[in-house]
Each structure stands twice: as C-alpha cells, then as structure tokens.
gemmi code that builds the backbone of each chain (N, CA, C; Angstrom):
import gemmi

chains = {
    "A": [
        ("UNK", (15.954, 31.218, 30.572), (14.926, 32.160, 30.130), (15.362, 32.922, 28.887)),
        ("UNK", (16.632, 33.260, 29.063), (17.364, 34.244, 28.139), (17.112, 33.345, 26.589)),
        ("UNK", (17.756, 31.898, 26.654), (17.802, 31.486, 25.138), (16.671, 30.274, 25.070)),
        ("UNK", (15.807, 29.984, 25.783), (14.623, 29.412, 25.473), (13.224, 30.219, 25.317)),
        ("UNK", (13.741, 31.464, 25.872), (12.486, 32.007, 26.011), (11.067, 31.383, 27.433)),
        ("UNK", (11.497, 31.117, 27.770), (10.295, 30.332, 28.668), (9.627, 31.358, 29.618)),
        ("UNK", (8.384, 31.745, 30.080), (8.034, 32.417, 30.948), (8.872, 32.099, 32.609)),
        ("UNK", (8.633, 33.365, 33.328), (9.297, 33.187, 34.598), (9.120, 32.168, 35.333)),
        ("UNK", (7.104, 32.003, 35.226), (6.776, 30.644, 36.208), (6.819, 29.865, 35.263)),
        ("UNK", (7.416, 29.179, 34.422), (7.925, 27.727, 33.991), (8.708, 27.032, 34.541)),
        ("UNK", (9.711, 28.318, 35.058), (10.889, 27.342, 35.771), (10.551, 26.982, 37.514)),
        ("UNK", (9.745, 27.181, 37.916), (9.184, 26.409, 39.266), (8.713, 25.114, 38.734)),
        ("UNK", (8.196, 24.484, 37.960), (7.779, 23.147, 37.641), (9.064, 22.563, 37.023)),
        ("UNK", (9.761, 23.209, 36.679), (11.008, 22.364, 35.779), (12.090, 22.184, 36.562)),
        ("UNK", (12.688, 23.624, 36.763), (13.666, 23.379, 37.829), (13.750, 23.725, 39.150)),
        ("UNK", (12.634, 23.531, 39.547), (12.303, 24.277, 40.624), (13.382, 24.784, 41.682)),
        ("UNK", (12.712, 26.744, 40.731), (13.200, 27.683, 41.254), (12.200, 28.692, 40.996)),
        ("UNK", (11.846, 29.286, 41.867), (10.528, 30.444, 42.067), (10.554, 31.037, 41.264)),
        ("UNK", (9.089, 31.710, 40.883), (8.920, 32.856, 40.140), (9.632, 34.174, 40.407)),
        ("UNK", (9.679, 34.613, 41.657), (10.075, 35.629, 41.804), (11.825, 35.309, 41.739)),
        ("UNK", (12.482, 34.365, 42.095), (13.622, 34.019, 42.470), (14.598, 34.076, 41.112)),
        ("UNK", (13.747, 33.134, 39.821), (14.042, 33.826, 38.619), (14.309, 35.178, 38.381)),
        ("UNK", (13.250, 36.012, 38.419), (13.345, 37.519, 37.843), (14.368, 38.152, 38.318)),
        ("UNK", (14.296, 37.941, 39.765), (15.306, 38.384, 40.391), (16.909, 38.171, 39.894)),
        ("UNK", (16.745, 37.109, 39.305), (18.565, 36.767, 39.387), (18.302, 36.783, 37.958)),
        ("UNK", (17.359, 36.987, 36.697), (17.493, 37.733, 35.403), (17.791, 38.780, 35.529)),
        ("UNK", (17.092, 39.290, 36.526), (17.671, 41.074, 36.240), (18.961, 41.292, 37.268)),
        ("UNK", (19.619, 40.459, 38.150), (20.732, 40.785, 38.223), (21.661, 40.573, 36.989)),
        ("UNK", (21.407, 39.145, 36.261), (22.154, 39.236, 35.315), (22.370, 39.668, 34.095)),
        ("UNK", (21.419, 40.537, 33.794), (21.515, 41.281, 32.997), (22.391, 42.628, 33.293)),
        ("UNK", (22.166, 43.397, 34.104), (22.628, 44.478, 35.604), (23.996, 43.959, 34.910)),
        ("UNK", (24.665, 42.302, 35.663), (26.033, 42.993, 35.727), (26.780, 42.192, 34.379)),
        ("UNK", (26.037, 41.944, 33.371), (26.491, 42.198, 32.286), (26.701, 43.787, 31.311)),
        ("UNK", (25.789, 43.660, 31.779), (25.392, 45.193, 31.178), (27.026, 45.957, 31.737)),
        ("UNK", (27.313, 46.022, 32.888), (27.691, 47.207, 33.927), (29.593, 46.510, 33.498)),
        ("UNK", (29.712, 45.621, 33.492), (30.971, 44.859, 33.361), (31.192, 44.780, 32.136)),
        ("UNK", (30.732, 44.352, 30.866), (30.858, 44.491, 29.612), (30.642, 45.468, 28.447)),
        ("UNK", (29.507, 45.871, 29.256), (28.794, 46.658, 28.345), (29.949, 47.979, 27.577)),
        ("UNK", (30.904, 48.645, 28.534), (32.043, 49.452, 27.913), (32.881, 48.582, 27.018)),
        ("UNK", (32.949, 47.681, 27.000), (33.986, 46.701, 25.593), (33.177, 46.388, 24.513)),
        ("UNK", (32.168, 45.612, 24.796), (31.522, 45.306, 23.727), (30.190, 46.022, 23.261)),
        ("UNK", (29.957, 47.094, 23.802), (29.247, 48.026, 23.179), (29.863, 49.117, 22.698)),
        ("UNK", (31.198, 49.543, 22.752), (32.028, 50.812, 22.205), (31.952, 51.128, 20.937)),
        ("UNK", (32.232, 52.317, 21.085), (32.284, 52.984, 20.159), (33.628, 52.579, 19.185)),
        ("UNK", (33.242, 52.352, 17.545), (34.599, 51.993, 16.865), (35.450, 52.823, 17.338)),
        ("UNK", (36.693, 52.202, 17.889), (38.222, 53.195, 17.476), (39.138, 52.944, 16.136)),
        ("UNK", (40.016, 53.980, 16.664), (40.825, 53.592, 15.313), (40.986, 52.602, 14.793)),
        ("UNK", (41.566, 51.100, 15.110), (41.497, 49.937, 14.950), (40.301, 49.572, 14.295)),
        ("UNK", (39.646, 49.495, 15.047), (37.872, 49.540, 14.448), (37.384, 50.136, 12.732)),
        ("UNK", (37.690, 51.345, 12.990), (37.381, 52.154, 12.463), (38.084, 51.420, 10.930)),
        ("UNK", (39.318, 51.132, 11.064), (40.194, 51.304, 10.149), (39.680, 49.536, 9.618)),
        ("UNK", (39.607, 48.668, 10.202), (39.203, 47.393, 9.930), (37.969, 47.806, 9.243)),
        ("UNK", (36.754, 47.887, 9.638), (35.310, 48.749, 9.013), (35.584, 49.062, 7.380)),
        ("UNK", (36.470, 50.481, 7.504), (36.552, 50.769, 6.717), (36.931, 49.467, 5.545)),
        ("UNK", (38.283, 48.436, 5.491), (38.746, 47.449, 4.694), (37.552, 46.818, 3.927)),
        ("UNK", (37.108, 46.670, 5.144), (35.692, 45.765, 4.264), (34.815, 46.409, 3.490)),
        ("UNK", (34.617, 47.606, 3.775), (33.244, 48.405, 2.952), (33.958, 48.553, 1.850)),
        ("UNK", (35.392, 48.949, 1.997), (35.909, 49.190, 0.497), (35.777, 47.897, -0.319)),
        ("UNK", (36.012, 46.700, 0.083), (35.843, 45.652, -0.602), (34.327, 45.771, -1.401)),
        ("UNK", (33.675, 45.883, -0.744), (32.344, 45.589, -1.027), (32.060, 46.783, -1.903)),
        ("UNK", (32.630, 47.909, -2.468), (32.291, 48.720, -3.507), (31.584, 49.848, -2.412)),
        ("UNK", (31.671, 49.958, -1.052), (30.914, 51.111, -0.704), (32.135, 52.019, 0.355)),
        ("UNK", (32.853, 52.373, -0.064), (34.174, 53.402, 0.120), (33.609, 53.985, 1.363)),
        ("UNK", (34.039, 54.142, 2.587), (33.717, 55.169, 3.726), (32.410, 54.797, 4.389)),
        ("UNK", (32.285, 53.428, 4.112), (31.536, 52.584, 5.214), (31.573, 52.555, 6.186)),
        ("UNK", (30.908, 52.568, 7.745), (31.233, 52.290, 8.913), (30.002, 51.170, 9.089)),
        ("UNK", (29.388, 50.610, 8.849), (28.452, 49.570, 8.800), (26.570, 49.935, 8.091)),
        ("UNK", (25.395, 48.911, 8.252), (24.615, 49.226, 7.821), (23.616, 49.404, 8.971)),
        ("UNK", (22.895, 50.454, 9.003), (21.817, 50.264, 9.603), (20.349, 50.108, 10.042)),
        ("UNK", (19.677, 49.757, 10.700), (18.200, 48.711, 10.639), (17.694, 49.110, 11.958)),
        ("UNK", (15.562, 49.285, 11.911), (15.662, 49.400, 13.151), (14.455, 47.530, 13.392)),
        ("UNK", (14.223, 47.036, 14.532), (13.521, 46.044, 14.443), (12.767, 46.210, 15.747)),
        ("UNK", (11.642, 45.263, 15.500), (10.779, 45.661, 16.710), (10.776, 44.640, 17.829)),
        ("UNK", (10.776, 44.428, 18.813), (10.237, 43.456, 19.983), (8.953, 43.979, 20.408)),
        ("UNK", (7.989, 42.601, 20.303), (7.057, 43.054, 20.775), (6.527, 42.839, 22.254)),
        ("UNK", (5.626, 43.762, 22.448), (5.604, 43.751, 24.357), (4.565, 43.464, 24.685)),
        ("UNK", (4.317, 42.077, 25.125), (2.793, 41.993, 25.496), (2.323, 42.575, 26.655)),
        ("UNK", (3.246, 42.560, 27.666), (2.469, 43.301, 29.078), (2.832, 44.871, 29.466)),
        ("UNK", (2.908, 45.006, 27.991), (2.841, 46.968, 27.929), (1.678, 47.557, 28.640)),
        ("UNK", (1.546, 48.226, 29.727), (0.806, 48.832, 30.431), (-0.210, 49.203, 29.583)),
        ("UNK", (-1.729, 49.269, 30.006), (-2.775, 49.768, 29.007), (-2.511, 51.298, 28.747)),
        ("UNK", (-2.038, 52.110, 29.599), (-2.231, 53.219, 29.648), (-1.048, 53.952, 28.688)),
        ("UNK", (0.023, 52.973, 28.186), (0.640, 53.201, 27.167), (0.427, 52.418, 25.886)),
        ("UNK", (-0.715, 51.792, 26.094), (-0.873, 51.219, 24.571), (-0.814, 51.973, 23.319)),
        ("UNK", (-1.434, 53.175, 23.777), (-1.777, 53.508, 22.584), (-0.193, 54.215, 21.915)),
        ("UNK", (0.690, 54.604, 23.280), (2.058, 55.301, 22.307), (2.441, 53.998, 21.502)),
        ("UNK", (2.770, 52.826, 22.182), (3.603, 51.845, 22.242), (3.060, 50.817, 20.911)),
        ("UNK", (1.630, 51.315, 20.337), (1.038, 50.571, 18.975), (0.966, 51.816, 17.840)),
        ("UNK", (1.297, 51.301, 16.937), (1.650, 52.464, 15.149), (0.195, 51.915, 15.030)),
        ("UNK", (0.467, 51.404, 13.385), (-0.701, 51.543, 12.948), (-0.557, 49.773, 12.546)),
        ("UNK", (-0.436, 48.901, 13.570), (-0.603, 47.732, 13.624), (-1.019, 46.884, 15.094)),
        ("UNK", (-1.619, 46.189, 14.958), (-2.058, 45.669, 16.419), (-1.584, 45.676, 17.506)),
        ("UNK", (-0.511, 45.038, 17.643), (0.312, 44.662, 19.085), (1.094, 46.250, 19.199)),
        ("UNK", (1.554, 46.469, 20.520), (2.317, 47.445, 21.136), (3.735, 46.621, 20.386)),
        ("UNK", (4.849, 47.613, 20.228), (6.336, 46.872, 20.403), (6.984, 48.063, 20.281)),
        ("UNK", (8.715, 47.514, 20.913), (9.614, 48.397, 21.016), (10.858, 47.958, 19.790)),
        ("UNK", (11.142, 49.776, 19.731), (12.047, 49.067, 18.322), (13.549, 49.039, 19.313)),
        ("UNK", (13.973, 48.434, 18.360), (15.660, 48.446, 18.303), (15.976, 49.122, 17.295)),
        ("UNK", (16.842, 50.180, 17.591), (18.010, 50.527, 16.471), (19.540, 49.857, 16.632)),
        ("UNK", (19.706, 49.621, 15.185), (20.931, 49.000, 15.784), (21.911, 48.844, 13.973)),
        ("UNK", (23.048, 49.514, 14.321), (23.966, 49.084, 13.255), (25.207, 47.694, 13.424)),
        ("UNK", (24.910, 46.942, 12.146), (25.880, 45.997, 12.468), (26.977, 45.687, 10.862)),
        ("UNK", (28.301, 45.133, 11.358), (28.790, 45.288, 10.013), (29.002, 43.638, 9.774)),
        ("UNK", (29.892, 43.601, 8.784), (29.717, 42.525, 8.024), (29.607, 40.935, 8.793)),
        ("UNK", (30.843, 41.082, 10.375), (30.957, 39.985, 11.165), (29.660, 39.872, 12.149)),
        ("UNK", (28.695, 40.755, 11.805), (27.387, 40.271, 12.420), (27.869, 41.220, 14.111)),
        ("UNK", (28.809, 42.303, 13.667), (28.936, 42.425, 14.969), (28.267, 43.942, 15.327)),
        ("UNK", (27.359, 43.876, 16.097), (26.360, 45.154, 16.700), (27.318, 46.456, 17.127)),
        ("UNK", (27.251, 47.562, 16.427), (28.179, 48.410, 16.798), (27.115, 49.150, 17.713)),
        ("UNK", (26.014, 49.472, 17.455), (25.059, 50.543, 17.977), (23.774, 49.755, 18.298)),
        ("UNK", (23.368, 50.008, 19.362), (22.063, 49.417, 19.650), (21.641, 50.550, 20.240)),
        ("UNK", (20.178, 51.250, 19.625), (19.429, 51.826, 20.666), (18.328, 51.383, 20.704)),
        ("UNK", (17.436, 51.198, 22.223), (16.708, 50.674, 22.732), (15.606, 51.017, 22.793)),
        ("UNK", (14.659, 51.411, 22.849), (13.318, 51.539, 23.914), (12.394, 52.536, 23.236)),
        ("UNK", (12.464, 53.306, 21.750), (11.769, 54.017, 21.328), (9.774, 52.785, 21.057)),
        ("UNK", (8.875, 53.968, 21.021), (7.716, 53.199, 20.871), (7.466, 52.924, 19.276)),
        ("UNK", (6.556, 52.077, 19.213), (6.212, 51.645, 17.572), (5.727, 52.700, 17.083)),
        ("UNK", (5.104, 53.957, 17.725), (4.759, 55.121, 16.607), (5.862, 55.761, 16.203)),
        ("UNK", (6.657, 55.746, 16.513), (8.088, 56.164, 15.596), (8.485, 55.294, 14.395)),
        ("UNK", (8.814, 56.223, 13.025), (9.437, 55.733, 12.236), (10.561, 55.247, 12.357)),
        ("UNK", (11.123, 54.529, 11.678), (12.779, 54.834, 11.824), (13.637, 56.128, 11.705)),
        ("UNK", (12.869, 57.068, 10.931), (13.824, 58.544, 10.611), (13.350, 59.161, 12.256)),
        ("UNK", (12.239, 58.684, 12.855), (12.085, 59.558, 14.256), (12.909, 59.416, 14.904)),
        ("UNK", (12.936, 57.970, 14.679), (14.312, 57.062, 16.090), (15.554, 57.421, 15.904)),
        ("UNK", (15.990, 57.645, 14.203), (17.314, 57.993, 13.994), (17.335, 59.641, 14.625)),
        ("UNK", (16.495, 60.280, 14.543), (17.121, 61.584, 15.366), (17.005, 61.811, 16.923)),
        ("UNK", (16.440, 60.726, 17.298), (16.462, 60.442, 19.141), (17.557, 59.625, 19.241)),
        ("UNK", (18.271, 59.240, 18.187), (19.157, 58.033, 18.393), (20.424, 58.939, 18.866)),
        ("UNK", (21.363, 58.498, 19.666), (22.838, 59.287, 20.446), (23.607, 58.399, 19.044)),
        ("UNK", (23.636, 58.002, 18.152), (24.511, 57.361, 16.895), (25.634, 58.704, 16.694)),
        ("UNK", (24.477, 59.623, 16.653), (25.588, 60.697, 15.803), (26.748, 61.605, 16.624)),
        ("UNK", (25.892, 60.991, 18.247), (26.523, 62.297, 19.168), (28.277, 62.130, 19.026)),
        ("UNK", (28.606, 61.059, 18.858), (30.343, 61.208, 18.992), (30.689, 62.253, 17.900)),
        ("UNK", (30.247, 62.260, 16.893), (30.686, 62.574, 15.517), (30.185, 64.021, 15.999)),
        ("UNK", (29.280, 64.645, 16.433), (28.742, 65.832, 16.581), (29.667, 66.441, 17.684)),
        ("UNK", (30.465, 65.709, 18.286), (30.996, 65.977, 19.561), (32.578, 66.058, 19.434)),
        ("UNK", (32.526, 65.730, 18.248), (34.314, 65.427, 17.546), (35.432, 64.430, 18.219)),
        ("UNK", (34.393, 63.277, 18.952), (35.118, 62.429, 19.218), (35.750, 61.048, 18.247)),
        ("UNK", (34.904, 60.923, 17.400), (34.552, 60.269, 16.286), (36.165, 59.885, 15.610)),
        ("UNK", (36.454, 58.954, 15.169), (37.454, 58.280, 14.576), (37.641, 59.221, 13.518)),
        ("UNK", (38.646, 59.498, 12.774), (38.929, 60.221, 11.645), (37.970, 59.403, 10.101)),
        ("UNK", (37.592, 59.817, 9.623), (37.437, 58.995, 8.261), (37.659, 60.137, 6.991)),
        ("UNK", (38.636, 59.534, 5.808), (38.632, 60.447, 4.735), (38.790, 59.528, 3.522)),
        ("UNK", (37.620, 59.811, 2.424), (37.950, 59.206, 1.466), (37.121, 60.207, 0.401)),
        ("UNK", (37.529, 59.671, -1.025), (36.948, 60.393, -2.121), (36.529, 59.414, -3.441)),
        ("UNK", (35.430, 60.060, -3.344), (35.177, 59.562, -4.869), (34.752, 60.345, -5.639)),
        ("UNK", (34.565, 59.904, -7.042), (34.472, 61.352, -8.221), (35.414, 62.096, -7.672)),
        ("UNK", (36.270, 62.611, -7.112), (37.350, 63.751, -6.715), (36.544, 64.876, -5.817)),
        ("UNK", (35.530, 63.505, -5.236), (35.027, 64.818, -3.846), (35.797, 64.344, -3.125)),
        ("UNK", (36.087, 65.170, -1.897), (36.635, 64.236, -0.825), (35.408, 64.748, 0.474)),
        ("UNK", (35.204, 63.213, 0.938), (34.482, 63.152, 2.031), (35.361, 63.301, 3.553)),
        ("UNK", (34.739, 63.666, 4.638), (35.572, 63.239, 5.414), (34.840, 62.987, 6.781)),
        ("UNK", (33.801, 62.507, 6.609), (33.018, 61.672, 7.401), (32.445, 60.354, 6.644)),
        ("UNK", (32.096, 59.567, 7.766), (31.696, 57.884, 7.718), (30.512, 58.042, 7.102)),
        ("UNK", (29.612, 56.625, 6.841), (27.885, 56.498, 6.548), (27.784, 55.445, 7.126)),
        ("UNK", (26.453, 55.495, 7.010), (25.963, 54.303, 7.511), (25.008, 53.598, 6.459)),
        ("UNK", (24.880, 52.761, 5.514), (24.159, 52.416, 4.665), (22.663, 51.822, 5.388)),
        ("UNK", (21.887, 52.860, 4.722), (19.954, 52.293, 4.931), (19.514, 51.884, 3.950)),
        ("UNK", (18.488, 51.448, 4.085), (17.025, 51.201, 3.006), (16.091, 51.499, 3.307)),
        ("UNK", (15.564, 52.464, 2.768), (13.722, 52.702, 2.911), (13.265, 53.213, 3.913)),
        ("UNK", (14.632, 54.114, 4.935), (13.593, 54.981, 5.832), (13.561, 56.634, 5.411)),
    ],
    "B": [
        ("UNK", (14.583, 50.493, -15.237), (15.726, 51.062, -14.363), (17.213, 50.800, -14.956)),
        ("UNK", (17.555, 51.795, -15.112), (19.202, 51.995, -15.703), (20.112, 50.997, -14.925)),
        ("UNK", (21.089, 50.702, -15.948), (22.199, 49.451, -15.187), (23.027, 50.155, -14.005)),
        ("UNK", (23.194, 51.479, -13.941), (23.996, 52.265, -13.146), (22.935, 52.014, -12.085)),
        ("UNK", (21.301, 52.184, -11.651), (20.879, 52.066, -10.511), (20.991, 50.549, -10.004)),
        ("UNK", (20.761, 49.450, -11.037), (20.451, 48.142, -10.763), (21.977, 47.624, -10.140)),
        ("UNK", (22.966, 48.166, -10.479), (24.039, 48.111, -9.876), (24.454, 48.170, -8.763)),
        ("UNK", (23.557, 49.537, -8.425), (23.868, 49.895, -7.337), (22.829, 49.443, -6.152)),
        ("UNK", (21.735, 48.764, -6.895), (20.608, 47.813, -5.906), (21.329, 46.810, -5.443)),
        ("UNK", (22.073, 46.188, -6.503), (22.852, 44.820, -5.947), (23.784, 45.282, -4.899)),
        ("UNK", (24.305, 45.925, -5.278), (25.662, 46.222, -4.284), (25.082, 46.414, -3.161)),
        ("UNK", (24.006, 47.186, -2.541), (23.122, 48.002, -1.557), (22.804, 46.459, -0.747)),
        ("UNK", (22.169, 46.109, -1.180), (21.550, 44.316, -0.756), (22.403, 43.832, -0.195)),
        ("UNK", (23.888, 43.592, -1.074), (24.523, 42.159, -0.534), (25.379, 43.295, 0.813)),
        ("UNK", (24.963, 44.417, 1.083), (26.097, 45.331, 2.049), (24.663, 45.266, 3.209)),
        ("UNK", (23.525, 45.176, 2.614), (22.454, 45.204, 3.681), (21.942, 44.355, 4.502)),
        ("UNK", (22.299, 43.368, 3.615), (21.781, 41.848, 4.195), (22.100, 41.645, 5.597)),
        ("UNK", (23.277, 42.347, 5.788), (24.318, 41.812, 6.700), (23.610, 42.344, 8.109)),
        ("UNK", (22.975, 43.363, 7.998), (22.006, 43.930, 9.461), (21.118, 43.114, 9.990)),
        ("UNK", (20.253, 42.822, 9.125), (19.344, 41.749, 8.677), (19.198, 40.379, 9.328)),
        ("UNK", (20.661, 40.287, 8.948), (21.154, 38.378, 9.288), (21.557, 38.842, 10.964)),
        ("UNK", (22.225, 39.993, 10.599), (22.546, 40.375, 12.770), (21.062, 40.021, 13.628)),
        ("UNK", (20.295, 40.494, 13.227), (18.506, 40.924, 14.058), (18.565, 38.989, 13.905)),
        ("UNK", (18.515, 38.460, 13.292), (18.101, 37.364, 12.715), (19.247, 36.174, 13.576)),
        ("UNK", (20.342, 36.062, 13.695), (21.011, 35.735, 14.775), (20.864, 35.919, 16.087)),
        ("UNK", (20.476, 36.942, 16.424), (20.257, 37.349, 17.626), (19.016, 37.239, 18.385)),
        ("UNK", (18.175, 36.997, 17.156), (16.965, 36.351, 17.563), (17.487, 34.791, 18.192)),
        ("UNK", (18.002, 34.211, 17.239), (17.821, 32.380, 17.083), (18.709, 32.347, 18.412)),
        ("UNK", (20.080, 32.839, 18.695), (20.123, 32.953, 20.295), (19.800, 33.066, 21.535)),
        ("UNK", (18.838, 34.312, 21.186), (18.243, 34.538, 22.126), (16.302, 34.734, 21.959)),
        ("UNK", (15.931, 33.385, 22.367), (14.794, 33.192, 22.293), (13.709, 34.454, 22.865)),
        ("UNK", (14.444, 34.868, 24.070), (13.873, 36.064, 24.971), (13.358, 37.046, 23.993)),
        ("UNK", (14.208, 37.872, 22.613), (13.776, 38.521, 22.041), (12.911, 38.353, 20.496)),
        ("UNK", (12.963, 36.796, 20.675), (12.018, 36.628, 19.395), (10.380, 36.773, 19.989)),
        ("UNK", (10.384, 36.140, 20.893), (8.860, 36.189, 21.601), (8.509, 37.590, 22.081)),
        ("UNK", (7.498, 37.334, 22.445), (6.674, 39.239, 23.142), (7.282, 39.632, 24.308)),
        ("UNK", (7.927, 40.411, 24.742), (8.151, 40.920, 25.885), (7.097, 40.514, 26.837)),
        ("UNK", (7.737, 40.413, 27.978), (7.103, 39.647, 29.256), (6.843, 40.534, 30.784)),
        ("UNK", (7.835, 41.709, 30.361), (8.365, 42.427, 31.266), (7.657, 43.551, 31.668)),
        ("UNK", (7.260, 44.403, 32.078), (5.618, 45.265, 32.972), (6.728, 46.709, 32.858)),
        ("UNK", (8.187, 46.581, 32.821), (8.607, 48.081, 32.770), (9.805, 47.907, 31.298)),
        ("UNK", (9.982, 49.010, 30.555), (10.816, 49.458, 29.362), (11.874, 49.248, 30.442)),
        ("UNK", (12.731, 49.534, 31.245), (13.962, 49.520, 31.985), (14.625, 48.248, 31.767)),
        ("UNK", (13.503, 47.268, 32.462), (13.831, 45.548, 32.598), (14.380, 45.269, 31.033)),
        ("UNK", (13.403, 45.466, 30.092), (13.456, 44.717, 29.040), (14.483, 45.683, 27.866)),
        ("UNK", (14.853, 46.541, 28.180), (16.223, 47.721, 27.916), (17.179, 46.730, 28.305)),
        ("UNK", (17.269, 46.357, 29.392), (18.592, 45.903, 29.724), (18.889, 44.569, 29.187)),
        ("UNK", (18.038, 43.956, 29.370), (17.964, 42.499, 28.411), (18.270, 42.015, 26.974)),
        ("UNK", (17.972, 43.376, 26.534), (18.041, 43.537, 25.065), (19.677, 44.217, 25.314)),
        ("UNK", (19.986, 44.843, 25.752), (21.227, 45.472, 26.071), (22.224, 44.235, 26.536)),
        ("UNK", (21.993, 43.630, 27.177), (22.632, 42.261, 27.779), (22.686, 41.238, 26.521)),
        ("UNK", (21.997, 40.825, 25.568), (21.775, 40.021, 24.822), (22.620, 40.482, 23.596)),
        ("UNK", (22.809, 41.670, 23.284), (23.434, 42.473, 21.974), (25.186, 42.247, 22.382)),
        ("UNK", (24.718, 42.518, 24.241), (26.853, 42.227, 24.671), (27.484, 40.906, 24.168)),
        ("UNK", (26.329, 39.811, 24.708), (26.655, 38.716, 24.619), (27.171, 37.841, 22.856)),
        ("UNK", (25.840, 38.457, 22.409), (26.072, 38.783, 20.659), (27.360, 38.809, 20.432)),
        ("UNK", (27.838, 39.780, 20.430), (29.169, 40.431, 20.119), (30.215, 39.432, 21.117)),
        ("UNK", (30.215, 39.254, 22.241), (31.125, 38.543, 22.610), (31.498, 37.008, 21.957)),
        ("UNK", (29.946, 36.465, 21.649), (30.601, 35.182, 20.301), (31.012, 35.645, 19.169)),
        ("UNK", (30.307, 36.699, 18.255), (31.085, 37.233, 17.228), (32.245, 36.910, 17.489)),
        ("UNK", (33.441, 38.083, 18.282), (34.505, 37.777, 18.544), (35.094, 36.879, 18.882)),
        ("UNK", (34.365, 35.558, 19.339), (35.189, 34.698, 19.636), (35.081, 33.262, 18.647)),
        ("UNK", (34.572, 33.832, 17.662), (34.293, 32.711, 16.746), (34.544, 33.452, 15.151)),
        ("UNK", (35.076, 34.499, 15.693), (35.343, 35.475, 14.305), (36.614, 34.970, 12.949)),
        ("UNK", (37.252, 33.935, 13.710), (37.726, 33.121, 12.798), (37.933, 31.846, 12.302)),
        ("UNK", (37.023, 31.445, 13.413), (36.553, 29.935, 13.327), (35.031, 29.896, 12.251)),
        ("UNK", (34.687, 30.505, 12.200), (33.495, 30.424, 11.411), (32.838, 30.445, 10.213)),
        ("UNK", (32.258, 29.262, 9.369), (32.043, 29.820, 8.349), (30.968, 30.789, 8.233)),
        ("UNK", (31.630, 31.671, 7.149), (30.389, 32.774, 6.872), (29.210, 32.432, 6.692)),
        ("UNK", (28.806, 31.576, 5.889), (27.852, 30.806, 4.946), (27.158, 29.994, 5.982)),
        ("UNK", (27.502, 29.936, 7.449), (26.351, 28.773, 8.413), (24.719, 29.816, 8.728)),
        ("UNK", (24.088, 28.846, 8.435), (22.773, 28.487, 8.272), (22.569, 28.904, 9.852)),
        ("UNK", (21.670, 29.944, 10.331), (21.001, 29.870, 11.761), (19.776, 29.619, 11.480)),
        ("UNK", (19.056, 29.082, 12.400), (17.351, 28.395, 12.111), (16.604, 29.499, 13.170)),
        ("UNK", (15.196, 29.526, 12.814), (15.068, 29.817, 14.148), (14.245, 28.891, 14.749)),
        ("UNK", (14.271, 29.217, 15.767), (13.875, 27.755, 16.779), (14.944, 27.604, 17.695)),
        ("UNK", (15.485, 28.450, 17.838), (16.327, 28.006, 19.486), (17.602, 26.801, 19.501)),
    ],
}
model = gemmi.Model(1)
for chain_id, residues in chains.items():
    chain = gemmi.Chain(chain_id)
    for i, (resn, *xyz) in enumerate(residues, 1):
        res = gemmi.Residue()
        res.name, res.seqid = resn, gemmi.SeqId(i, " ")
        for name, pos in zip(("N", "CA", "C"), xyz):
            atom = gemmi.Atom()
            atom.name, atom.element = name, gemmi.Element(name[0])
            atom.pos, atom.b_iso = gemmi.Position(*pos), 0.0
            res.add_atom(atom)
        chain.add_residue(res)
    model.add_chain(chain)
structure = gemmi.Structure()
structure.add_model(model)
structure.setup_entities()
C-alpha cells in the first residue's frame, strides 16, 4: 500500500487479505515505526550533525546553513465534509501540508505534519515546533561571520514565503 | 537585476533545489503520498507521512555513499 499506493480493498482480490485486515496492520506499521525509529531518524541535528550541515552550506557559498526549507501538500480525498472548508485555500481539493527541511543528502531533518491548506507557509512556520529547540537553548552551537558581523545562530534557506 | 542579486539567485536555486528533489523522492517511493489521502482521520495519515519521512532517511543513510548524486528518480513507482 505504502509504495504502490493501491487502495485498502485492492488487496482482497490480489492478495487476498481483507480490507479491514490491511488497515489494520498499516496502521500498526506505521505505530511501530514511528515509536522505534522515529527518535533516530527524526532527531534533532547534534553536534556531529550540526557540524557536517554546516561543511556543506559553506561549500555551497551559504555560511551558517542548517538546511533548506519547503512546505508541500498531500491531498485528502476523504476529508470529512464538515472540514472541507478549513482543509481547502483557495483551490479545489482539501490537502494537508507538510513542512519539512531537508539538506543536501536528501535527508529530512524536520517534518511537520497536519496543518490545513488555508495556511500559508509563514502560518505553518509559526505553528511549526522547528524553532522550539533553539528557543529553548537546546540547539547545537552555531557561530559564523560575514562582513565582520558575527552571527551566532543557524538559517534555514526559503523561497517565496 | 544587478549581478550581485543574480548571483545570489543562482546560488539560492542550486542550495534550494535540494528540498524540492527531497518532496520529489519521497514521493516516487512512496506512492501512498503522491496520490490523495485515503484515510477518514489527520492522526492515520500523520503517522504515515511520519513513517514514510523515517524510512526516507533510513535509505538516505544507507546509500549515502554508494550513490550517485546525479540518479534520475521517475515518478511512477
């Protein structure tokens, strides 16, 4: 289901295994991916991290990089009617965005989930928990300067929100 | 537009692309999130998308030096 996409009842004619019997064991496996992985490969950069991140942005001419970020939509066809109207902007279908920063190895540092399509991206970025480490002073050290400012926090490179 | 901004368009792009091509991978993997959500609650389809971003990252890493930069993902599954 996950990488074909196929509806739930497809797989009773194919491989027959129930509709419900599917969902069921999708959403376990999602559950204990989520619950087992989700602290490694969703973390927050550490130092290591942090300090790798940084190598590359400097390469690339953008000094005190921590990656770029984008929000994208999934769209939801069996969005409840009674939330259509949050869950549709000012385009037809309902969808949910993703926020999500990723750096150069394609690798997802931040994903946030579940905001509705009437949010911009600048809405989502301030519902987004992105900043809470940094607000919270858990946040990796970062210090660099250019022109002879010195910065001493990360960015995140956007476009156009 | 001044060479100092057009400069800094290029540079912006080839540092942006890279989000871009993430959404865009992660699609061609995972078919689940190129199509419409299927799912009747935000929770289900949270976690899926949450499950799919782990998995993401777990080939990243494990192909993080086997790989050329430059491969072509299609979409189409």
């Amino acid at each position: 289901m996950m990488t074909y996409g196929i509806p739930a009842d497809a797989t009773d004619e194919y491989i027959r295994i129930g509709e419900s019997t599917t969902l069921e064991s999708l959403w376990r496996f999602v559950e204990a991916v989520d619950e087992i992985f989700g602290e490694e490969y969703l973390r927050y950069p550490n130092e290591a991290d942090t300090a790798r991140l940084l190598a590359i942005s400097e390469q690339k001419g953008f000094l005190g990089m921590l990656g770029s970020i984008d929000c994208m939509h999934w769209a939801w066809k069996n969005c409840p009617y009674e939330k259509q109207g949050q869950y549709k902007g000012h385009v037809e279908k309902p969808t949910i965005i993703l926020e999500a920063v990723a750096s150069d190895d394609l690798w997802i540092w931040h994903a946030f989930f579940g905001m509705s399509r009437s949010h911009n991206d600048i809405n989502v970025l301030h519902r987004s928990p992105l900043f809470d480490n940094l607000a919270e002073g858990r946040a990796s050290e970062v210090n660099f300067s250019v022109n002879d400012h010195d910065y001493s926090m990360g960015y995140y490179l956007a476009d156009g929100i | 537009m001044g060479n100092k901004r057009q400069y800094f368009a290029k540079a912006q792009e080839a540092a942006r692309k890279m989000v871009e091509r993430a959404f865009g991978v992660l699609q061609s993997r995972y078919a689940i999130v190129r199509g419409p959500g299927r799912m009747w609650d935000i929770e289900t389809l949270s976690k899926i998308m949450r499950a799919c971003v782990i998995m993401h990252n777990m080939i990243v890493e494990d192909e993080r030096f086997v790989v050329d930069p430059n491969e072509r993902f299609e979409y189409g599954g």
